[in-house]
Structures are given as structure tokens and as C-alpha cells.
N, C-alpha and C positions, 0 to 999 in steps of 0.2 A: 529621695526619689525624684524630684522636683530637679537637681544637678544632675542628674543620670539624664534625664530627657532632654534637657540643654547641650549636655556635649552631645547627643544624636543628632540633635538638629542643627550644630556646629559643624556636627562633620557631613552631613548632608550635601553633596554638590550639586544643587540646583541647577549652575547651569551645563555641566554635564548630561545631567540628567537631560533637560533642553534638549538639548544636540542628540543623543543619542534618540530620543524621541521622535526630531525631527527627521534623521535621516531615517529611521524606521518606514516611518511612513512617507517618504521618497521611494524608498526602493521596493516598500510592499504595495501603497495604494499608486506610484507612479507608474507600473506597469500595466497595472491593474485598469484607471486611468484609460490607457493610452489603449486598451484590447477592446473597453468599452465603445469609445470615440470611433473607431476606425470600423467598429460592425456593426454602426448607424448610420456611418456615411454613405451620401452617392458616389459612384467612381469618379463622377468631374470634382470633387471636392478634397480630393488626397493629395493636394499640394503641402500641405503641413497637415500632417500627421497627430502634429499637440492640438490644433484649432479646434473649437467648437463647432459643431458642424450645426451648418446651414439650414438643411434641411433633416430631421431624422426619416430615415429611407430603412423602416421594419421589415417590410420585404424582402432585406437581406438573409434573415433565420428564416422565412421561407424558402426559398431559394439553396439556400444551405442546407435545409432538411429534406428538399427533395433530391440535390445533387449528389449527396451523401448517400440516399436510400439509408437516412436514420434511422428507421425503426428497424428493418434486418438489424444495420449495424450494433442499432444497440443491444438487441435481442442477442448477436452472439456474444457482445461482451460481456453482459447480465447475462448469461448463459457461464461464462467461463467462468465468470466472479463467484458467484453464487456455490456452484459443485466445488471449485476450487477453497472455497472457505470449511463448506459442512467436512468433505473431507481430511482437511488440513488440520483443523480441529480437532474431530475425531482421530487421527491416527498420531499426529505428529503430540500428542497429548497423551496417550498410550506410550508411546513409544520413550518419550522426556520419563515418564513414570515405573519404567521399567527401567531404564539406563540410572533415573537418580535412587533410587532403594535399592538397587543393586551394585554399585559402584564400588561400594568398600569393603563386599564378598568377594564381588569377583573380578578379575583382572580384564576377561573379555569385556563387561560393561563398560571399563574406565577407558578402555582405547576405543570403545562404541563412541564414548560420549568424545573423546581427543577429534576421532575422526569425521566425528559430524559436524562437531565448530569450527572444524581446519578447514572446511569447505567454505566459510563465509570469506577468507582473504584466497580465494580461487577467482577472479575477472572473467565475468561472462565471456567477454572478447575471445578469451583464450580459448575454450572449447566449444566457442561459436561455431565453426567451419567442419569439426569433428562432429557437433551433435545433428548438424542438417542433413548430414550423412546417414547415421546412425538412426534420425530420424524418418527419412525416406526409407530405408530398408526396415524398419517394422511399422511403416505406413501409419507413422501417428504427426505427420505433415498435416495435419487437420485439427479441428475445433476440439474434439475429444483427446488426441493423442497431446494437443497442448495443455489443454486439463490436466490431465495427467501430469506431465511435466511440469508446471507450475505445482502443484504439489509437491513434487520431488525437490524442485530447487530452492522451494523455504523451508522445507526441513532444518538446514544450519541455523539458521537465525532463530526460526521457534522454538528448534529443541534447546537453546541457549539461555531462552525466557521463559521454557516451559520447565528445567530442569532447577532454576535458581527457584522460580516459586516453590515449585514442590518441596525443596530442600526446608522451606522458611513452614511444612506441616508435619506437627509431630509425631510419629514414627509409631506409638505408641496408639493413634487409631488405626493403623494396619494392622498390629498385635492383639489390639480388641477385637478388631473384624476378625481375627484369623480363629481366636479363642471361641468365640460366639458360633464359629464353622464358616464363615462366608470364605468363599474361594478367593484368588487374586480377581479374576473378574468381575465378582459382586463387590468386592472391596473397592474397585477401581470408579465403578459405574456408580453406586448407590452411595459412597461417603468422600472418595476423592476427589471425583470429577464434580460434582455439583462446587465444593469450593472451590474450586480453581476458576469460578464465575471470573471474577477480573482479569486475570491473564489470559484467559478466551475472549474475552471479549477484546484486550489487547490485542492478541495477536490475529482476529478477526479482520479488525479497522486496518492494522497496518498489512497482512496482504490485500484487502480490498483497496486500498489506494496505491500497493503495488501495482497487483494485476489488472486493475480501470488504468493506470497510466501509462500502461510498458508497452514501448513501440518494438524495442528490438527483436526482440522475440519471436512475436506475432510476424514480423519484418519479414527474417529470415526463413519462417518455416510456413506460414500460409500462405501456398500459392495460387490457390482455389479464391477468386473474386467474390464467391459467394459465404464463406468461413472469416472472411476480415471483419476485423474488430472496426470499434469507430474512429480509433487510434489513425490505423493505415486511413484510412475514408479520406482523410486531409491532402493527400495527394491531389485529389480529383482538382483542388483551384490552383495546381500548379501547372502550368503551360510550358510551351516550347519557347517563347519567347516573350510572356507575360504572367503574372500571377494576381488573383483576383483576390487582393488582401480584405479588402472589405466583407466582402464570402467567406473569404478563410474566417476571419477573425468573429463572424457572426459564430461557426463550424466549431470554432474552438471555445466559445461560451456554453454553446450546445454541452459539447463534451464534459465541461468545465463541473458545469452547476450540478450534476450528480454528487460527486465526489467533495467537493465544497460543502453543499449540505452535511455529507456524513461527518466529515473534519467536525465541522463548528460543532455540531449538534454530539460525538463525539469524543473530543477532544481531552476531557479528564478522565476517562479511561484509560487514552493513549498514553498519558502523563503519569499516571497512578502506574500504570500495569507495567509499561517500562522502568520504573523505578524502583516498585518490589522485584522483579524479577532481575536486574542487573545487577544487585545487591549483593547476591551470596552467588557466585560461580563455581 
């Protein structure tokens, strides 16, 4: 036992480890760093960007939360966040649960399920300019109609996560439910869906830190000032010929610390739930 743990810590590359350590925290806390500094500064102080600043000047996140009109904004992205989860949840959870128990009856199920993971290597880009279209003409260019849509476009990826777990619960309490008399729906509601607790709550966390960070989207199809997220909001410190990085940078901590909080506090769900469910496809 005692030779077993020697050649571990023989093969141990400390200073590997080192280095990969060190750049970690370069490229994670140096940015990090550098977002803080710059939205305490005064504007006469942005000569060097690394410096400590001088003076801390807080009246930056004032100024950013009014120039923003942050509480609208935030209001419609916690708006979009929130409907876009309960429902995403609820259906695309249904839907995983019908495609993975039926899959090996029936043929339709198995090209349901082909056809909704093929949609993950489809690039927004690509039917960017098609959907604003499509979108204007059934007047969902608004806060609601992008709800909606943001539903629609995580369907690929949840039903991916949602159909591996399911696969990994044994077959044989649907057969109980069914013996007992419970319909598919009471089967689904009263003994599947409560365990599927991790993989909802997975696929919770990651569309919430989807739809809180997505600019493009929001970009393209809300054209209405008063429906923008707090995403677009960050235009407002860019000028025609200067940009008020100090403002921005207060603007975009604003935004930041929402979503930050969820991650850390978080985080082993995300880990957990992605790794049962990647498992078995």
C-alpha cells in the first residue's frame, strides 16, 4: 500500500500542475481584474487600464443604472428568463419522455428524436435573417414572441439531456404505473417527473445562463426600446466618437452579478446533470 502511494506522488507533476494553475488564474481572475478597475475609475484616470486607481469613483453603477433604465431592463430579462425556464421544463421534459419510451416501438419516435438533436449543429447565423422575417410576419418581434422562441431553440440540446436521463429509469415503473391503472399522464407527472429533479434543474441553470447572456437574438428581433433586455442596454455608453468604458464596465458588472451568483451557488447540478445525462444517448 505504502509503494502504491509513492509511485503516485512520483508521478505527480507538481510543477505542471504550477503552471497550469497559474495561467488559470490569469486568464480567469485577469480579466476579471481588469472589468473591476476600469468601473471604479474616474474618466481622467484610464490612461492604463491595469493601474490601481486613484480614486474609487461608485457613482459609476449609479450612473450606469440610471443610463441603462436598469430595472425596466432587468425586469424584461427576468421576465423572459423565468417563463422561458417553467416552460422549457415543463414541455421539453414531456416531450424527451415520450420520444425516449417510445423510440424502440416506433419508428416515428426515433427520427423525432434524429431530428431534434440534428438541430444542435444548425448555427443561429444561418437562419438569423430568415427567422426576423418569419418573425415580423407573426408579430412575435416582442418580449413574448421571443419567449416563445427561446423555448423553441433549446428544445435540441434539452431534449438530448432530457432523453439520456430518462433512458438511465427503469422501464418497469411505467409498467407498474400502468398495472395500478395510472394513465401516461399520471405516470409522467406523479413518478417520472419528480425524478428527473437533476436533469431539471440542469437544464434549468444552463438555459438561465443561456437566455440572461444572449445578445444576438434579443439583437435582431427587438426593435421596440422598451422590450430590450439588459443585454442591448450596453449600447447606450457607446458614442459616435467616444465610449464611456468606465460606465460600460460599471453596466456590465451590473449585468454580470445575477448570473454569477446562480453559476457558483449552482454549479454541481450543472456538473452532475450534464454527466448523467450525456452518458447514455
Amino acid at each position: 500500500m505504502e509503494k502504491t502511494t509513492m509511485k503516485v506522488k512520483d508521478k505527480f507533476n507538481w510543477p505542471m500542475t504550477i503552471l497550469l494553475i497559474a495561467l488559470s488564474v490569469i486568464f480567469i481572475l485577469g480579466p476579471l481584474y481588469i472589468a473591476v478597475v476600469i468601473a471604479v475609475k474616474d474618466p481622467s484616470d484610464m490612461a492604463n487600464v491595469l493601474s490601481w486607481p486613484k480614486v474609487f469613483r461608485w457613482q459609476n453603477f449609479a450612473d450606469a443604472w440610471t443610463m441603462t433604465n436598469y430595472p425596466q431592463k432587468f425586469f424584461n430579462t427576468f421576465f423572459i428568463t423565468v417563463v422561458n425556464l417553467l416552460f422549457t421544463i415543463l414541455s421539453n421534459s414531456m416531450v424527451a419522455y415520450a420520444i425516449t419510451r417510445n423510440r424502440g416501438k416506433s419508428r416515428f419516435f426515433n427520427m423525432m428524436y434524429y431530428y431534434f438533436v440534428s438541430a444542435m449543429f444548425i448555427p443561429f447565423n444561418v437562419i438569423m435573417l430568415p427567422l426576423v422575417k418569419q418573425a415580423s410576419a407573426f408579430n412575435l418581434d416582442n418580449i413574448y414572441g421571443i419567449t416563445f422562441l427561446y423555448i423553441i431553440f433549446g428544445l435540441p440540446m434539452n431534449i438530448f439531456l432530457y432523453t439520456g436521463f430518462v433512458k438511465s429509469l427503469p422501464v418497469a415503473l411505467d409498467e407498474a404505473a400502468y398495472i395500478d391503472g395510472a394513465t401516461p399522464f399520471q405516470t409522467f407527472f406523479k413518478i417520472i417527473f419528480p425524478l428527473m429533479k437533476p436533469m431539471s434543474a440542469t437544464v434549468a441553470i444552463l438555459s438561465f445562463m443561456w437566455t440572461w447572456n444572449d445578445f444576438l437574438m434579443p439583437l435582431v428581433l427587438l426593435s421596440d426600446q422598451k422590450d430590450q433586455t439588459l443585454q442591448l442596454a450596453q449600447y447606450v455608453f457607446k458614442g459616435q466618437f467616444n465610449t464611456q468604458y468606465n460606465l460600460a464596465f460599471a453596466s456590465y458588472l451590473l449585468v454580470l452579478i445575477p448570473i454569477l451568483l446562480v453559476y457558483i451557488f449552482c454549479q454541481k447540478w450543472i456538473i452532475a446533470g450534464v454527466t448523467s445525462g450525456a452518458v447514455k444517448a
